[in-house]
Every structure is written in structure tokens, then in C-alpha cells.
N, C-alpha and C positions, 0 to 999 in steps of 0.2 A: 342520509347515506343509502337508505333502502331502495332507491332509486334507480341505485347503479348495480341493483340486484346481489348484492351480498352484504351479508349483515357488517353491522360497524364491528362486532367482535373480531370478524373476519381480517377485515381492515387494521384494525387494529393491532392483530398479532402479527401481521402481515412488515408492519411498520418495524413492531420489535423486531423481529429474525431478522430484518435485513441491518438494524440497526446492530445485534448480536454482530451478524458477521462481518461486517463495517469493521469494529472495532476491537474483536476481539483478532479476527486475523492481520488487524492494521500492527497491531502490540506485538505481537510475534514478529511482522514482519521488517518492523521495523529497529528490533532491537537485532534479527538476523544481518537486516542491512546496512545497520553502523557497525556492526564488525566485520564485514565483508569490505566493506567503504576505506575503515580505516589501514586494511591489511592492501590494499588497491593503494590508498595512499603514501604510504609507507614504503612498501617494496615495488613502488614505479622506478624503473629506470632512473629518475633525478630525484628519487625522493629520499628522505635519511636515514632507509634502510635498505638498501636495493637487493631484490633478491630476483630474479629473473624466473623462475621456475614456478615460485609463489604466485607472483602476479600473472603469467600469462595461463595457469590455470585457474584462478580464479576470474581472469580476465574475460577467458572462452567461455567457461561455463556461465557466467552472466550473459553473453551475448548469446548464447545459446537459446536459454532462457527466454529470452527477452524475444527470440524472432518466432516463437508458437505461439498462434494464436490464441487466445484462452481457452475458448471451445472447446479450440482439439486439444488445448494441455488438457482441458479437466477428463473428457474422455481416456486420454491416452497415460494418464497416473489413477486411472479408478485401481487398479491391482494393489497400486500403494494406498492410496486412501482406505481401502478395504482390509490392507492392513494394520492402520494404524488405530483407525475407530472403529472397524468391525462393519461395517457396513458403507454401501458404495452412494447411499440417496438419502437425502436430509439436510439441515441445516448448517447441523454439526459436521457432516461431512463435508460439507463443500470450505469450512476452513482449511484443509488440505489444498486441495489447488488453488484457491487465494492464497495463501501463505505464499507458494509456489511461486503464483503472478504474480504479489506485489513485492517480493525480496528483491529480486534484480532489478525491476523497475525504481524503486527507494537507494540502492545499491548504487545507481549511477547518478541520481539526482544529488545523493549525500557526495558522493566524490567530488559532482561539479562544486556543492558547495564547500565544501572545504579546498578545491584547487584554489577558490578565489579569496583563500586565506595571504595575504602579505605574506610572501617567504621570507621577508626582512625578520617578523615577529618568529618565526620557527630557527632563525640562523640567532636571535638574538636570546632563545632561550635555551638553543643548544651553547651559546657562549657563557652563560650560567650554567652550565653542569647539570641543566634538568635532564631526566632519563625521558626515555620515550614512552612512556606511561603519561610521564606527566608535561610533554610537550602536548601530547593528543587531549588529557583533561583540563589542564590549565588557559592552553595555549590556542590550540586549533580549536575545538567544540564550542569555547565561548568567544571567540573570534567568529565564529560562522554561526552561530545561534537563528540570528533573523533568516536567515537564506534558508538552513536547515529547520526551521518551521514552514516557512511555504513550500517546503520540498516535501514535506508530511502533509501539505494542506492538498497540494499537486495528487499525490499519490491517496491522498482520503477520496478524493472525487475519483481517481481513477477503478476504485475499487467497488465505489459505490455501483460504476455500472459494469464491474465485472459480477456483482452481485445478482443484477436485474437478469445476465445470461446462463448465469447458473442455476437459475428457473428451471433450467430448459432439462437439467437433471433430477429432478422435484427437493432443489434445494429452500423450499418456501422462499415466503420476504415478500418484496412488492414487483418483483420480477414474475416469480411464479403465479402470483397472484394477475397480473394482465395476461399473461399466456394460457392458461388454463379457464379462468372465469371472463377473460377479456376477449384473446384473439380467436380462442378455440370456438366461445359463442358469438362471438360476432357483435359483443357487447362493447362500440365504440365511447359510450362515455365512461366506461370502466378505464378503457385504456388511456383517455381523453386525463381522466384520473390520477392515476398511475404516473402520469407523464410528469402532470403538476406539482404531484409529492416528491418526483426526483428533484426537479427543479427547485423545489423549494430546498429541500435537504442541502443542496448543491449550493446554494445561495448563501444557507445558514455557515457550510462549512467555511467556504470562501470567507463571509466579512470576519467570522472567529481567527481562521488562519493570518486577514491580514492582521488584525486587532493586535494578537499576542505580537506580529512579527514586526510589526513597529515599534510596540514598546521594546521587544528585544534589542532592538538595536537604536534605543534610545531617545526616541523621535518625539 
């Protein structure tokens, strides 16, 4: 590894941070985005709660969301990051505007897959008297389980490379690590590097995501 002029230590912590913020703002954001999902499903116009007020502002603010680039979100919420963890550059901080990016993005993937739940099965457990707690845990969640696994598998790779650009605010990881020691000196096999371990990461997530998501759905 000395090769690529920074030590394996280097590299190596470089792997955890980005692996830290992978999946610690993966876990936030996706318990953010099954409630948002489900309150989207529910109170749609045809759904079996309709609430029109509900859903088109949670509607907008997902699309809102969703059309800032990451970049400028991460720039353009440092006030809030600054508020929440005290400091606007780091590792730690840049959970904030991941959480940000990946909620609405998860938010819409969890909708589609629960749209393509059978409404036969939600009309058939409303005709048992289940409540709506337990049409969404019984009924819709493990009906859509496989789908809503590669919709976390989608959204894990998405975030992996919002990781690599939040480098670009010295959130460590393997992001900051090619722009700093890679682009900044002009050290292409750093970055040549760099590139490898995303793909690999990206490779590992993918056959895990499909792995579990076959067995979920029984295969």
C-alpha cells in the first residue's frame, strides 16, 4: 500500500469513516423513511386513510428534497448541522446531510414498494377488522419485504457515493481520502484506488441486498 503514498493506517481508517457514515446515517434514514412512506401511503387520495393536507405536505417536502443536489444540500444545511453536532466538518457531521439525502430518497422507493402490495390483501384485512397499525405490520410490510430490501440495497449504494462527496467538506472516508491525497497531488493511482474500493463495497452491497431479498420473498 505504500506505494500509493499513504500509509495503510491511513487507508484503513479511511474505509471505517466512510463505512461509519454508510450505515449509521443509512439507520436513521431509513427508519425516518418508513414513516414518512407509510403516512404517504395511507393518507393518498385512494388509500385507507385519506387525508389530503397530510399527504401533499409531506408529498412536497419529499420532492423538494429530492431535487438539491447533495452538494449544495450539504453546504446549504451546515447552520443546522452546526447546530446539532456542534460543529460544521467531520465525519460525524456529515451524518446530517446524509440523513437529509437519504430520507426522501428511501421515502419514495419504500412507497413504490409498498404501492405494489395487492390491495386485494389490504381490502381483505380491512374486512377482518384489523386496525391500521396492524394492516401496515401484519399485512403491507411483510407483503413487500423483498422489494423494500433492495429499496435499502438501492439507497445503500446511493449513499455510499454521497459519502465519497462529502469529502469535499473534510468529512473523512474514502472520498476525502482521493481528493485530498489523490486529486489535490496529482496521485492517480490513489485515486485509480479509491475508485476499486468503491466498487468493490458497491458489489459486496448489491449480491447481500440481493441475497436477503430473494430469500424474503421466498425463492
Amino acid at each position: 500500500m505504500m506505494e500509493l503514498g499513504v500509509p495503510n493506517a491511513q487507508i484503513l481508517l479511511a474505509a471505517q469513516e466512510t463505512l461509519y457514515m454508510v450505515f449509521v446515517s443509512l439507520a436513521i434514514g431509513t427508519l425516518l423513511a418508513m414513516a414518512l412512506a407509510v403516512v404517504l401511503i395511507l393518507t393518498r387520495p385512494l388509500g385507507i386513510l385519506p387525508h389530503s393536507w397530510t399527504y401533499q405536505i409531506v408529498n412536497v417536502t419529499v420532492n423538494v428534497i429530492r431535487s438539491v443536489p447533495f452538494i449544495i444540500l450539504m453546504v446549504f444545511i451546515l447552520p443546522l448541522t452546526k447546530m446539532i453536532v456542534g460543529t460544521r466538518i467531520g465525519t460525524t457531521a456529515a451524518l446530517v446531510p446524509l440523513v437529509v439525502f437519504i430520507t426522501p430518497y428511501l421515502t419514495r422507493l419504500f412507497e413504490n414498494s409498498l404501492l405494489e402490495v395487492d390491495h386485494g390483501i389490504v381490502e381483505a384485512a380491512q374486512a377482518m377488522g384489523a386496525s391500521y397499525y396492524e394492516i401496515v405490520r401484519y399485512f403491507l410490510l411483510p407483503e413487500a419485504k423483498g422489494s423494500l430490501i433492495l429499496s435499502v440495497t438501492t439507497g445503500t449504494i446511493g449513499l455510499l457515493g454521497a459519502t465519497a462527496m462529502a469529502g469535499a467538506i473534510g468529512a473523512g472516508g474514502v472520498g476525502d481520502l482521493a481528493l485530498t491525497y489523490g486529486y489535490e497531488r496529482m496521485n492517480f493511482p490513489l485515486m485509480l484506488f479509491t475508485v476499486v474500493v468503491l466498487i468493490v463495497f458497491v458489489q459486496i452491497i448489491q449480491s447481500v441486498g440481493n441475497y436477503f431479498a430473494v430469500r424474503a420473498r421466498g425463492h
